[in-house]
C-alpha positions as protocol buffer text, in pm:
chain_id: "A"
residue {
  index: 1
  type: UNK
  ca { x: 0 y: 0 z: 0 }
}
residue {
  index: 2
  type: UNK
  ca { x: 129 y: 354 z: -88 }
}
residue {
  index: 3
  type: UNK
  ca { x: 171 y: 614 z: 149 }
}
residue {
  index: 4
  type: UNK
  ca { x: -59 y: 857 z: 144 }
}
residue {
  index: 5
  type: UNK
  ca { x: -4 y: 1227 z: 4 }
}
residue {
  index: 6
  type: UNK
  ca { x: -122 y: 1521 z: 196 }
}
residue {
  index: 7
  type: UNK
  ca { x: -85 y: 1918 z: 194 }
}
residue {
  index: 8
  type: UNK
  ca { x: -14 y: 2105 z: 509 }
}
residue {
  index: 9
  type: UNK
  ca { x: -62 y: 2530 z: 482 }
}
residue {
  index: 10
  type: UNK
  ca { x: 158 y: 2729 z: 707 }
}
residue {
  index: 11
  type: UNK
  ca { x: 277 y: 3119 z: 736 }
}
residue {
  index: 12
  type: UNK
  ca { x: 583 y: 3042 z: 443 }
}
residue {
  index: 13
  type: UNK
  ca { x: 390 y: 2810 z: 220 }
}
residue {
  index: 14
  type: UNK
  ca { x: 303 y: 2491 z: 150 }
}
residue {
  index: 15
  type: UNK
  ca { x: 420 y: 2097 z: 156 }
}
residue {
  index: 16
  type: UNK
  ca { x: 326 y: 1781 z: 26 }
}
residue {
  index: 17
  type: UNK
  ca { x: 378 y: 1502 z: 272 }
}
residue {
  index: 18
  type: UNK
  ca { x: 381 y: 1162 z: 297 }
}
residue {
  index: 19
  type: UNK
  ca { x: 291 y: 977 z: 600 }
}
residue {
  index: 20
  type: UNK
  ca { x: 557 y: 644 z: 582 }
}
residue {
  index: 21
  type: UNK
  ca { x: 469 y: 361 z: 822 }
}
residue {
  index: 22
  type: UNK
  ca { x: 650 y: 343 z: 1177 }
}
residue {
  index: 23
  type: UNK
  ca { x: 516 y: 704 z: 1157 }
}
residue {
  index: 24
  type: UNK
  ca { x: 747 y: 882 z: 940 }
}
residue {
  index: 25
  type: UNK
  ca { x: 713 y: 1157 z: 728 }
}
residue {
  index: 26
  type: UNK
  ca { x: 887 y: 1224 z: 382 }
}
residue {
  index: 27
  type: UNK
  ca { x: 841 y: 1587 z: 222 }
}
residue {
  index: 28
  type: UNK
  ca { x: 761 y: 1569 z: -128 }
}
residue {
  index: 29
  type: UNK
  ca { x: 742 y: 1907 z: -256 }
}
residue {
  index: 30
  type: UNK
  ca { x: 707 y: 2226 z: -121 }
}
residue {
  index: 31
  type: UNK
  ca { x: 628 y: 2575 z: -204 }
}
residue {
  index: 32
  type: UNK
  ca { x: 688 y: 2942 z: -51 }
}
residue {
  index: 33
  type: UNK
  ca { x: 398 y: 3164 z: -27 }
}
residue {
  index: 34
  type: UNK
  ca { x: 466 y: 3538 z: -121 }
}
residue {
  index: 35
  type: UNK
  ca { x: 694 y: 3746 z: 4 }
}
residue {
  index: 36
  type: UNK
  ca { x: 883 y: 3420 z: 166 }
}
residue {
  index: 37
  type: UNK
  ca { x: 1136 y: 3148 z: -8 }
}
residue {
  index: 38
  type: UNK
  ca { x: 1294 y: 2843 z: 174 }
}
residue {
  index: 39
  type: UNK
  ca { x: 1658 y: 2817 z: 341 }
}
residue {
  index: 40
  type: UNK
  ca { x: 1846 y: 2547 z: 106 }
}
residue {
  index: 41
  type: UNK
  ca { x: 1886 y: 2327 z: 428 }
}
residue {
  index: 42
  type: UNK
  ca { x: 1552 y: 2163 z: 395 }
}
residue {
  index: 43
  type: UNK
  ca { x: 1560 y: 1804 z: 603 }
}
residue {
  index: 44
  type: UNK
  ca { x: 1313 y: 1595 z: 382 }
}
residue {
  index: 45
  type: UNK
  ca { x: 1323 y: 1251 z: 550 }
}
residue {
  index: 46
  type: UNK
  ca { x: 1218 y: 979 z: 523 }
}
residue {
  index: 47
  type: UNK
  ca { x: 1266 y: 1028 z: 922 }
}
residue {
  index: 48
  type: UNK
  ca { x: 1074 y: 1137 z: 1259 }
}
residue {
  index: 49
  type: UNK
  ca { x: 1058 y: 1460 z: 1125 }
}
residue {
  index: 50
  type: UNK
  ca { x: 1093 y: 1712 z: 805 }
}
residue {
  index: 51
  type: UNK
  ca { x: 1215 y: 2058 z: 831 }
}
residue {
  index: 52
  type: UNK
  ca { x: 1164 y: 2347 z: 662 }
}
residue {
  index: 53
  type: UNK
  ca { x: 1314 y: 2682 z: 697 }
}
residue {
  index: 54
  type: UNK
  ca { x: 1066 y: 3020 z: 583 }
}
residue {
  index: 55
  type: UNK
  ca { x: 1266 y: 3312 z: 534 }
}
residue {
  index: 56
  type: UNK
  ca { x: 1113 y: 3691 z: 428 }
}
residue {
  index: 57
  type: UNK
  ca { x: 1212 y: 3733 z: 74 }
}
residue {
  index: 58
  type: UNK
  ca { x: 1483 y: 4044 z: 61 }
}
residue {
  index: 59
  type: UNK
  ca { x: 1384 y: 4174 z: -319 }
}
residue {
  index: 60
  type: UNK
  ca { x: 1023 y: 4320 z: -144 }
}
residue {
  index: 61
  type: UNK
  ca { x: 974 y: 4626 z: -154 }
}
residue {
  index: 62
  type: UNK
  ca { x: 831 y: 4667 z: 201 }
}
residue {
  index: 63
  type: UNK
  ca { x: 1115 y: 4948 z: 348 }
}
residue {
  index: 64
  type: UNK
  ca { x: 1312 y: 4749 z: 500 }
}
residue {
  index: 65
  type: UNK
  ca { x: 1079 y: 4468 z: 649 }
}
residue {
  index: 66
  type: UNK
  ca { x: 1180 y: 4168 z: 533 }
}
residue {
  index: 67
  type: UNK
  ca { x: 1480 y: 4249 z: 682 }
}
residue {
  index: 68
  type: UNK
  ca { x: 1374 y: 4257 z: 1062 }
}
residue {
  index: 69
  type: UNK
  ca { x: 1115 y: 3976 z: 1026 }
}
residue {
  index: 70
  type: UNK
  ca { x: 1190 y: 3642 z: 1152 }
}
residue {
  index: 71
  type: UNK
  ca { x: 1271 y: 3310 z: 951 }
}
residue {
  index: 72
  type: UNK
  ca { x: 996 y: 3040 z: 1044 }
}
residue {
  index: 73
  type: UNK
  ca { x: 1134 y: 2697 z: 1101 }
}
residue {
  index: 74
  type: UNK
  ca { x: 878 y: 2426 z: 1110 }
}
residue {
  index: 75
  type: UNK
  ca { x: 872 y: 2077 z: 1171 }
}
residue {
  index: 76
  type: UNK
  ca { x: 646 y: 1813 z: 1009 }
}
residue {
  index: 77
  type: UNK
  ca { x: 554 y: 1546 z: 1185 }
}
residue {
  index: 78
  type: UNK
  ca { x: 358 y: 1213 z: 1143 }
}
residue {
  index: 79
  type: UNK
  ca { x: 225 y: 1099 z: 1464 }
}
residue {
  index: 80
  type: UNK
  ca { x: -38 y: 947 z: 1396 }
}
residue {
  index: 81
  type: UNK
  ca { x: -82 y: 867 z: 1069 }
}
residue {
  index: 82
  type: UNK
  ca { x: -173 y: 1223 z: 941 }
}
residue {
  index: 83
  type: UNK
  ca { x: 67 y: 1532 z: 923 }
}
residue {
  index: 84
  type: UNK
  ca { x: 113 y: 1795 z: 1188 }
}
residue {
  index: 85
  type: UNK
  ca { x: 318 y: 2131 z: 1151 }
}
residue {
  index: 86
  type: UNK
  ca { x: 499 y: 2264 z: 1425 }
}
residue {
  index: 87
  type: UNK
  ca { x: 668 y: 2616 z: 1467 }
}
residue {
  index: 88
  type: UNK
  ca { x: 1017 y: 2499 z: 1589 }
}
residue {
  index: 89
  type: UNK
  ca { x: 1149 y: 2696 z: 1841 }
}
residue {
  index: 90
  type: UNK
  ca { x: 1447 y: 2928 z: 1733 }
}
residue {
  index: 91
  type: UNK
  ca { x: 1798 y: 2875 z: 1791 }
}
């Protein structure tokens, strides 16, 4: 049996997910909503968890903004068959 694709929404964008057996979780794809792009240093699994880094996009033209907002790090998660998105905590 194939595991099963889903799409998780989160401030940053957008990843497909699958849910592995032994509940892990393998990223697919993803996808940066405006304004944001992802670090390079995505962790994509198969494993416990997936990682992906939002950062603000520096070519806005928001005065400065993107500079002094924060990168969102999440982590995606397969507990229990189905995906969950967490807001890792920074560094």
């Amino acid at each position: 049996m194939a595991p099963e694709r889903s799409t998780v929404r989160f401030t940053g964008g957008t990843a497909t997910v699958e849910c592995r057996p032994g509940g892990t979780v393998y990223l697919v794809s993803w996808s940066p909503a405006d304004g944001y792009h992802f670090d390079e240093d995505v962790v994509r699994g198969p494993g416990r968890a997936a990682r992906l880094e939002a950062e603000p996009s520096d070519d806005a033209d928001d005065g400065g903004a993107a500079e002094d907002a924060d990168d969102l790090t999440y982590d995606i998660t397969c507990p229990d068959g189905r995906p969950r998105v967490h807001r890792a905590p920074d560094d």
